[in-house]
Steps between C-alpha positions, in 0.01 A plus 500: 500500500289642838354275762168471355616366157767261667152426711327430163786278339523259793134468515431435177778236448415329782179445398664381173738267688215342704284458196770261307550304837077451600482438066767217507381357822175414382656158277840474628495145550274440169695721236743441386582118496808428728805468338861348599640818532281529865660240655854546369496874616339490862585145603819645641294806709277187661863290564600842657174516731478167583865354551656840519735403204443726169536181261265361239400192598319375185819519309708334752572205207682779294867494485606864597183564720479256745576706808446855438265689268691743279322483174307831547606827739294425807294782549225299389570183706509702799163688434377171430633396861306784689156424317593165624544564879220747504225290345607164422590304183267463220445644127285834613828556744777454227303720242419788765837646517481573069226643521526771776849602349281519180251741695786666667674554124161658332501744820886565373452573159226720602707680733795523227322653264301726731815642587645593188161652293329636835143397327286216568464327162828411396547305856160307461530393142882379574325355804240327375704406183729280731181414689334373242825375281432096462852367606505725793185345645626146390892511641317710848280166543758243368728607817736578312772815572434757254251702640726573820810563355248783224377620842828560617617664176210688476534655887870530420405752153285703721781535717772599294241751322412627814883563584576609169270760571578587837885543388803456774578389738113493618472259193761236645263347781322406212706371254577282779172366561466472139779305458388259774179427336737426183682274727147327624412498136831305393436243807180414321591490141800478270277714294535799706856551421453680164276808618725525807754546295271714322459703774859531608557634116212761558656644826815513304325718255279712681590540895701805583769369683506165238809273604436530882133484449537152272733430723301477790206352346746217332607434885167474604318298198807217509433451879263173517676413175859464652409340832277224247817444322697478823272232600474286172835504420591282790344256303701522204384195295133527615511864359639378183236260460169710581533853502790546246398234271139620489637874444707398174197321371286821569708717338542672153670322262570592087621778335362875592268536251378183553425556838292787413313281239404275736398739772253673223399163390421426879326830594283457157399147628401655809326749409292313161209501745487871621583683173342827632809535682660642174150773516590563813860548434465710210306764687748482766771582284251742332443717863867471578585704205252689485561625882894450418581268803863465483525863638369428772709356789347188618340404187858498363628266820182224411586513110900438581419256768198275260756521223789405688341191615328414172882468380610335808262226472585452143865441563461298837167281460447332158307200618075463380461328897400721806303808488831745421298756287333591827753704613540714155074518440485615855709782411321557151167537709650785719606674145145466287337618878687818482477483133133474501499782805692752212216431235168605767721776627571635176150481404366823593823679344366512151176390344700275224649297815168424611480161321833369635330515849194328341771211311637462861219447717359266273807316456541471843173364573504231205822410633370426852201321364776308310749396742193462757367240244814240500559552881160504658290347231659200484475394924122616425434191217754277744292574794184431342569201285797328701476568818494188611768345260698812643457380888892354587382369787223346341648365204799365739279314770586168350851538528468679859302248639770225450712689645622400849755697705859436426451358145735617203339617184738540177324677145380834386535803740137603455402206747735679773214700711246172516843340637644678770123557591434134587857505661671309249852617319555528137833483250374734159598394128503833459774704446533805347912526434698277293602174625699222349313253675079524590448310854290194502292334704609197779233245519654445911463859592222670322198267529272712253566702133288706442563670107272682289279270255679296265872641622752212499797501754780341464466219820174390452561140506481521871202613511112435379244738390222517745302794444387734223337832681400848438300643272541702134404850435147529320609695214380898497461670191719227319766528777600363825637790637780336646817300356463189670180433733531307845541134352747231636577137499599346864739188543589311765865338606446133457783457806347707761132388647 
């Protein structure tokens, strides 16, 4: 690839990557709701920026995390911590650092598949198929990790490609950069692990000088990973507790083929809304044939390395929670991209071929339309119908405005940004690992609950309801467009004044 078209790719997926972030700026504190999740994931980056101590807080009532915060890898937490110190706390700061990884991921993708087709279409429709893909926007603005650690992975597959490519030993430097971003990936998600592993398998395969160059990306991509597990294990029964406990209930559990059963049951849940993904993928399939793919070099690296971690995920991640399939769709959009490439190139080749690159392009485009529909149409009706419903800080004014400076707060995690804002402290209900024993609340520390409306709590005879507040969705369509709108009950301790 010359200078000019290396030129070309960076602009254009730039201008992709700053699209998704100036697109999910527009209603990041409106869409979606806030969820638990938020506050359980970045409450240890503020502890971090504020008391210098990478502990969650909000969970400091749970036996096993009271002191430090091991229930995810902290790459998160500590992005979470630099948004922090650079522009303050609030819910625009916490959901900024999701969404520029998700920018910085679509530019990847782009790039990846750019460098294995050399044209232009395959990369944008991969790119804008993640762009556009409905649980990438939603986990990039829910703060949560994936998009990073798909980033990562992403940047890492154009590496390895590239040194694939390149051959040894000028392919090692990058193998070893690849295998860092593997390692960055891992330190932001569990989830990562499988196409790592993925990738370590493909260098096996395909790099001339396999066991030294697996080798040497293994090193590199278990870096960040060892020195994490260094760290946590000093804390033997506080590892147990979060991070291993939570692991073993994320995993795969059943017999083989019942793990695939569920996975296809999952991915046909998933993708009930967008059926012209199966178009799509049918004319994929339809140009890889046709332009016989699997002789060529890197299209044979992408097909080993999406297959190997469609299997890996099956045998490793069996739970319906999270957004797992992320990491195996991502790959499945940088196959139908080259896929679809194959049918327009092979269009000119013979008259009879000429309709396959008429099936693909329109396939393409109702899929866009499609995926655009449940990702961007949606925030469109919520902006127009419930925006102000959607306003946190509106809808938690009452509670903020009791709020005094030093007061303790116990109830539902989605209350934790009006909290800390109005310099109060809060102990969640939430928690999302298994535990013998939920905390409750004391009437002679916490002098408010506040729960969502009509929650009981076990250790509310201390305490008297004082306050209904927030409002419902207006319905849109027939639906709310959310699970549970901003609606809570406040109580008071009847022992504190």
């Amino acid at each position: 690839m010359n200078a000019q078209s290396n030129s070309g790719t960076h602009a254009a997926g730039f201008a992709l990557a700053l699209a998704f972030i100036v697109l999910q700026c527009l209603d990041m504190t409106t869409y979606p709701l806030v969820n638990g999740d938020e506050a359980l994931l970045n409450d240890a980056g503020w502890q971090l920026a504020t008391t210098g101590r990478f502990r969650a807080d909000v969970l400091a009532l749970h036996r096993g995390a009271e002191n430090h915060y091991l229930w995810q890898v902290p790459g998160l937490g500590f992005a979470a911590a630099m948004s922090y110190e650079l522009f303050g706390f609030g819910l625009w700061q916490t959901r900024l650092t999701g969404i520029l990884f998700g920018g910085l991921g679509v530019w990847a993708i782009f790039a990846f598949v750019r460098s294995i087709t050399g044209g232009m279409t395959g990369a944008w429709l991969a790119a804008l198929s993640l762009f556009l893909w409905p649980d990438w926007m939603l986990t990039a603005k829910e703060s949560r990790m994936d998009t990073a650690a798909i980033a990562a992975l992403l940047m890492s597959s154009l590496l390895v490609m590239q040194s694939l490519r390149s051959g040894a030993p000028a392919g090692l430097g990058r193998l070893v950069l690849a295998g860092l971003c593997t390692s960055v990936a891992t330190m932001f998600h569990s989830a990562a692990l499988p196409w790592g592993a993925g990738l370590g398998i493909v260098i096996l395969i395909f790099a001339p000088n396999r066991f030294r160059s697996a080798l040497v990306f293994g090193l590199a991509a278990a870096t960040l990973g060892a020195a994490w597990l260094a760290y946590a294990l000093q804390f033997p029964q506080e590892f147990r507790a979060q991070y291993l406990s939570l692991l073993l209930d994320r995993s795969g559990g059943g017999g083989l083929l019942d793990r695939f059963a569920a996975e296809g049951a999952r991915y046909g849940m998933e993708f009930r809304r967008l059926p012209t993904i199966y178009v799509l993928a049918f004319f994929a399939l339809c140009g890889a044939i046709a332009a016989r793919l699997w002789t060529d070099r890197a299209a044979r690296v992408l097909l080993a390395l999406a297959a190997l971690v469609l299997l890996l995920h099956v045998l490793v991640a069996g739970k319906t929670s999270g957004f797992y399939t992320l990491y195996p769709v991502t790959l499945a959009f940088c196959v139908i991209g080259i896929g679809v490439e194959a049918c327009l190139a092979e269009s000119g080749a013979r008259h009879r071929r000429r309709w396959l690159a008429a099936g693909a392009t329109f396939a393409s485009l109702a899929f866009l339309a499609n995926a655009a529909a449940f990702s961007v149409g949606p925030r469109a009706l919520a902006w127009w119908f419930q925006g102000p419903q959607r306003d946190y800080a509106l809808q938690m004014t009452p509670l903020s405005s009791r709020l005094k400076p030093g007061d303790q707060v116990w109830g539902t995690a989605v209350a934790w940004f009006a909290v800390v804002k109005a310099g109060a402290r809060q102990d969640v209900l939430d928690w999302m690992g298994p535990v013998a024993e939920p905390p409750r609340p004391d009437p002679l520390r916490h002098k408010y609950v506040v729960v969502h409306r009509g929650t009981a709590f076990g250790g509310a005879d201390g305490y008297r309801k004082i306050l209904e507040f927030g409002s419902d969705l207006p319905l849109v369509f027939g639906s709310r467009l959310a699970d549970r709108p901003y609606g809570f009950d406040l109580w008071q301790s009847t022992a504190l004044p």
